[in-house]
C-alpha positions in Angstrom: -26.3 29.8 -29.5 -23.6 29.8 -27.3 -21.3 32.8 -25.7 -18.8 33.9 -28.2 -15.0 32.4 -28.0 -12.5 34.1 -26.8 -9.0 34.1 -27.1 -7.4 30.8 -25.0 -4.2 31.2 -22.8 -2.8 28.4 -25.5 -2.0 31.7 -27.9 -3.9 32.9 -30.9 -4.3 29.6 -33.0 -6.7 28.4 -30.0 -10.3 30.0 -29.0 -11.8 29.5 -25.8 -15.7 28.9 -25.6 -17.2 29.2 -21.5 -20.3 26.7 -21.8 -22.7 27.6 -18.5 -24.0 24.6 -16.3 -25.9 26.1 -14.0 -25.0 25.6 -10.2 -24.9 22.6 -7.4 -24.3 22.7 -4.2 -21.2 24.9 -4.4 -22.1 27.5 -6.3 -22.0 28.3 -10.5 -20.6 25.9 -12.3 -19.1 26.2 -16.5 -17.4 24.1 -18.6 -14.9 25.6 -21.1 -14.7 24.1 -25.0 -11.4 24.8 -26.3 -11.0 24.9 -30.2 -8.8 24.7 -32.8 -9.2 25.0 -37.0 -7.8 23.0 -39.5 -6.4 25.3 -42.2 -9.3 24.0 -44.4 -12.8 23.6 -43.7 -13.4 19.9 -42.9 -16.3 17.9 -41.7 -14.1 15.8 -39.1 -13.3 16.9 -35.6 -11.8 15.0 -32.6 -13.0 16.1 -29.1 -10.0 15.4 -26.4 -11.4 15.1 -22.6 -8.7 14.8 -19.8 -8.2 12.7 -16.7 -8.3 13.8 -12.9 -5.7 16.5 -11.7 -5.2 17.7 -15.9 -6.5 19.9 -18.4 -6.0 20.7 -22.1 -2.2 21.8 -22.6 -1.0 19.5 -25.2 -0.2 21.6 -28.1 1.8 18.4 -29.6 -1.4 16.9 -29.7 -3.4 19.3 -31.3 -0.9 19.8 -34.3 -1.2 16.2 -35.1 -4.9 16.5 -36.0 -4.9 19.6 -37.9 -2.2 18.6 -39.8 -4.1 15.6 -40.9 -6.8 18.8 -41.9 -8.8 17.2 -38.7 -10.5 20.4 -36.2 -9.6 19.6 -33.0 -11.2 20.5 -29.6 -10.8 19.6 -25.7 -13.4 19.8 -22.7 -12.1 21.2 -19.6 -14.3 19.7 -17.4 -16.3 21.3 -14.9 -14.2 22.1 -11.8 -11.0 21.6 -13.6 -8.4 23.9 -15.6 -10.1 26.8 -17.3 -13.3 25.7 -15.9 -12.1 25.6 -12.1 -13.5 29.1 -10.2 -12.7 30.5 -6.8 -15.6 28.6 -5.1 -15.1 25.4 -6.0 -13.3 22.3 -4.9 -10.7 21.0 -7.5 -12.7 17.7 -9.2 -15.3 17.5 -6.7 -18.4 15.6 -8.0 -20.7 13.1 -6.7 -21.1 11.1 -9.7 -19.5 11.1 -13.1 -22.1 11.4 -15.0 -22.5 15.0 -13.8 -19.9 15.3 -16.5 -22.0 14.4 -19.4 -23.7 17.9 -19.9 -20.8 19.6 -20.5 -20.2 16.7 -22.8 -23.4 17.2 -24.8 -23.4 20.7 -25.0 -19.7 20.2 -26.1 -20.9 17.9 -29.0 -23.9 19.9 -29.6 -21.4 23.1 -30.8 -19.1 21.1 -32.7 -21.6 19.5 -34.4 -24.9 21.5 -35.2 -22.7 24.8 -34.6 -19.6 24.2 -36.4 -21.2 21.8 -38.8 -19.1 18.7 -38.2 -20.2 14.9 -38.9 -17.5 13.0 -38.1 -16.8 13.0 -34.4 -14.2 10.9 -32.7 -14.3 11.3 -28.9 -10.6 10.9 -26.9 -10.5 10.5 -23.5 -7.8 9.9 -21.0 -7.6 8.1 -17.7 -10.7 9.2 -15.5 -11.8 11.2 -19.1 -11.5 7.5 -21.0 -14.2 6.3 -18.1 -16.5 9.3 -18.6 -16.3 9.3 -22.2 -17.2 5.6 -22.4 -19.8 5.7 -20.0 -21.5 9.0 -22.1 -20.8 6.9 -25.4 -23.3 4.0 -24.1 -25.6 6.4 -22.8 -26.2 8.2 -26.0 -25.1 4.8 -28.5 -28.1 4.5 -31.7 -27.9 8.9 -31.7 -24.9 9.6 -34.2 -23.5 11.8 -31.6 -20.2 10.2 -32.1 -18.7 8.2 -34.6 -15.3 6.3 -32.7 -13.8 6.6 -29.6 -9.8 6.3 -28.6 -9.1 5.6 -24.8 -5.8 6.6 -23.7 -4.8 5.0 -20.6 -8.1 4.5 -19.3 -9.2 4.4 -15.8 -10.9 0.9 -15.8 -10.1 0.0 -12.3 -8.1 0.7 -8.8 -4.3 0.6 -9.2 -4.0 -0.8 -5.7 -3.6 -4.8 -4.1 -7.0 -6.8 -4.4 -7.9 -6.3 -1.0 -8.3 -2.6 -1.2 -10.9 -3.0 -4.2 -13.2 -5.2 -2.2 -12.8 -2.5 0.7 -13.4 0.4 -1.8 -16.5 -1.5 -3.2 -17.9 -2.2 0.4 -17.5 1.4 1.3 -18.8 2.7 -1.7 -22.2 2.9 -0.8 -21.3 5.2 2.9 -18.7 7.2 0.8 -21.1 8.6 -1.4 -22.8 9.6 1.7 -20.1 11.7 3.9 -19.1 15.1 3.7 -18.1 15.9 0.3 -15.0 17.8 1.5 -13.7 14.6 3.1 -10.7 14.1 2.0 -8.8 10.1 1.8 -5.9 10.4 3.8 -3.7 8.5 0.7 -0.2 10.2 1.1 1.2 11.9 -1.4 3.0 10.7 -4.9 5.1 12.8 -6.9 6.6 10.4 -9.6 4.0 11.3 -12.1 4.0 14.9 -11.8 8.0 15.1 -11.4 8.9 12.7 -14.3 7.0 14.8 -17.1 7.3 18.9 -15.5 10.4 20.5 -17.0 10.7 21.9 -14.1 12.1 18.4 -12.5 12.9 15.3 -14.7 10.5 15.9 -17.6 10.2 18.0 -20.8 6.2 19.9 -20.7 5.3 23.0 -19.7 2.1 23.5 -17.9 0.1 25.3 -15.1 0.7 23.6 -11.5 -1.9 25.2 -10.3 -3.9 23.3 -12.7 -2.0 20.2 -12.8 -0.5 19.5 -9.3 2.9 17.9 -9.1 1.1 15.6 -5.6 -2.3 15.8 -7.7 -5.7 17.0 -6.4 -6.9 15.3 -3.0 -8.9 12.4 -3.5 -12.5 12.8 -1.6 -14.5 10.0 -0.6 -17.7 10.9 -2.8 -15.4 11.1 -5.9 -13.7 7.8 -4.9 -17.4 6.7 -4.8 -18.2 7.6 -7.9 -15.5 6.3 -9.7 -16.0 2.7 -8.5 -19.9 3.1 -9.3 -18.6 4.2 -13.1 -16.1 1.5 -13.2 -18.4 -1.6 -12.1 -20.8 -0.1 -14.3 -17.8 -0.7 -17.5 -17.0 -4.2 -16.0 -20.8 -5.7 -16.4 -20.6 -4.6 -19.4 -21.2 -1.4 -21.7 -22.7 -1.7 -25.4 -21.1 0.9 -27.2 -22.2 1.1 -31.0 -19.1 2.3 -32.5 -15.5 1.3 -32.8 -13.2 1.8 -30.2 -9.6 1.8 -29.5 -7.7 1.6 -26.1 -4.7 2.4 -25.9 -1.7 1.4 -23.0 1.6 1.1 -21.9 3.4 -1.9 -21.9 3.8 -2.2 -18.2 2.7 -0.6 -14.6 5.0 0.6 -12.2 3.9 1.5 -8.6 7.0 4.2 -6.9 5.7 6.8 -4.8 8.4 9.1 -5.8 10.6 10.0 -9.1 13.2 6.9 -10.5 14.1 7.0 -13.8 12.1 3.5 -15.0 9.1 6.5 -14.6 9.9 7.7 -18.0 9.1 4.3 -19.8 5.9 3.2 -17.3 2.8 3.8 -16.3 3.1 5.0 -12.9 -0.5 6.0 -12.1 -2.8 3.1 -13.4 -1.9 -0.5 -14.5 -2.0 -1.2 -18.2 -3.1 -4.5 -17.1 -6.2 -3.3 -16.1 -6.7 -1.5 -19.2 -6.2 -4.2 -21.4 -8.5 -6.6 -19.0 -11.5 -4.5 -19.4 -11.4 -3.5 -22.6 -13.8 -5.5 -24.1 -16.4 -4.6 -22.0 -16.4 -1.2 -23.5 -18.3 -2.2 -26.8 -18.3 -5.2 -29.5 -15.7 -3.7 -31.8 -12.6 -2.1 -29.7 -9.1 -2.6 -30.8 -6.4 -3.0 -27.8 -2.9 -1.7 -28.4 -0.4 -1.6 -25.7 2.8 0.9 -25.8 6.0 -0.4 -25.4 7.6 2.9 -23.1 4.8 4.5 -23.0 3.5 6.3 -19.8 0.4 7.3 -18.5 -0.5 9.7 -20.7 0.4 8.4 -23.8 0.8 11.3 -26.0 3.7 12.6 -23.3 6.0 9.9 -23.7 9.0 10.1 -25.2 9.3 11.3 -28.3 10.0 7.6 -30.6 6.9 6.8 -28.2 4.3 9.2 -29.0 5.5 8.9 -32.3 4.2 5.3 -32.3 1.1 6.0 -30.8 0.4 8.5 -32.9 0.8 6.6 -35.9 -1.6 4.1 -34.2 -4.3 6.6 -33.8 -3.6 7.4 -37.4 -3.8 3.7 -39.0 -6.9 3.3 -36.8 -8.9 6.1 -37.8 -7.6 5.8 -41.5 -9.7 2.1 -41.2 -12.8 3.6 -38.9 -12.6 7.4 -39.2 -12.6 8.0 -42.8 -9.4 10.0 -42.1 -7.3 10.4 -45.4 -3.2 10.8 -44.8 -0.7 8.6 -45.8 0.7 6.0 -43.9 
């Protein structure tokens, strides 16, 4: 059995579960599940996992699937949000896969725990990448039953030429200090375009979530372009899956107002390009306004995607609502 939940900084609706990982080489690591009931008991749950420099904060989100009587849950990630302690270095892993304990134990409690047999797995950005890599590495189990990617991390948002120098330096990156750091510069149209704070309308914990984002180190550079050729020869996922992004890209450094209607982090292209490769059945739906992460756009806009997610898992999920 797990440690007993406790209450969540989201308020008393939400619990927060501390899942144990054991240590590497900086020290004890966790995981925190975060969970939310339906007001009936159902046998469907989504599990949301977030993207780099993020954690669970999307209330919004949350009320959408237990209103469609759906128990919802997020992963903070090890080294992330809830999950991030004193000793460790925001993000910092070697490889992405060292995410996918804390994504079995995850499914482990919502399903043999909580007694759920429907499981649809949502991922964003860097999370869409994990979650897609862990659905081929566990596909003919039943662990999951559909995934939705939500602005996925599929490739490098940067010129063609700095791919082919990423993927020639992947190998030595992986092999330098794990505190070095990418000297990148620093972006704030993201951050400032959804903070209420500066041009957007969400609340959250900038500790947590950056305005500049975390510093990218080398090994985690590394890691995500092992993860992402890995996707592009091809994954075999055995359920259905459905990607979903913005209509179009936008690279700006800092804040203009085009920010609130793009995706200023990834390109959409990229998304869309790749998608494929995920599995044999994935639907592709791009957002027309939407941003990087979906659910955060504008309200008409996440209205939209929402509704997607809802006609999709009404076809694959099982999900009863009306249209």
């Amino acid at each position: 059995m797990t440690a007993p939940a406790a209450p969540d900084v989201l308020g008393p609706e939400y619990e927060a579960i501390t899942l144990p990982m054991g240590e590497d080489e900086e020290g004890e690591v966790i995981a925190t599940l975060v969970r939310r009931r339906a007001p009936e008991p159902t046998r469907q749950a989504v599990l949301y996992v977030h993207g780099f420099t993020d954690y669970f904060f999307q209330t919004h989100m949350a009320d959408h699937f237990v209103a469609q009587g759906i128990d919802f849950y997020a992963l903070d990630l090890r080294k992330y949000g809830r999950s991030l302690l004193p000793h460790q270095t925001p993000a910092l892993v070697r490889s992405l896969t060292h995410h996918f304990p804390e994504i079995d134990e995850a499914v482990r409690i919502i399903r043999e725990e909580d007694g759920h047999d429907v499981l649809t797995v949502n991922g964003h950005s860097t999370g869409g990448l994990i979650v897609a890599l862990w659905a081929d590495r566990v596909r003919g189990k039943g662990r999951v039953q559909g995934l939705i990617l939500n602005s996925p991390f599929f490739d490098l948002n940067v010129p063609p030429y700095l791919r082919v120098a990423a993927d020639l330096l992947k190998g030595p990156m992986s092999r330098v200090s794990p505190r070095r750091v990418l000297p990148l510069g620093i972006a704030t149209a993201y951050g400032s375009s959804i903070h209420r704070d500066h041009h957007g309308e969400w609340h959250y914990d900038l500790t947590w979530k950056p305005l500049t984002g975390f510093p990218v180190h080398a090994v985690w550079l590394a890691a995500v372009r092992r993860a992402q050729r890995r996707l592009h020869a091809g994954l075999r996922v055995d359920v259905p899956v459905l990607v979903l992004a913005a209509d179009r890209g936008l690279r700006v450094r800092d804040f203009v107002p085009d920010a609130h209607s793009a995706d200023v982090v990834l390109d959409p292209d990229d998304m869309a390009r790749w998608a494929t490769k995920v599995g044999g059945h994935v639907t592709c739906v791009r957002v027309p306004g939407g941003i990087h992460d979906l659910v955060l756009s504008a309200e008409p806009v996440r209205k939209r995607v929402f509704a997607e997610i809802d006609r999709w898992m009404r076809c694959y999920q099982g999900m009863e609502n009306n249209p």
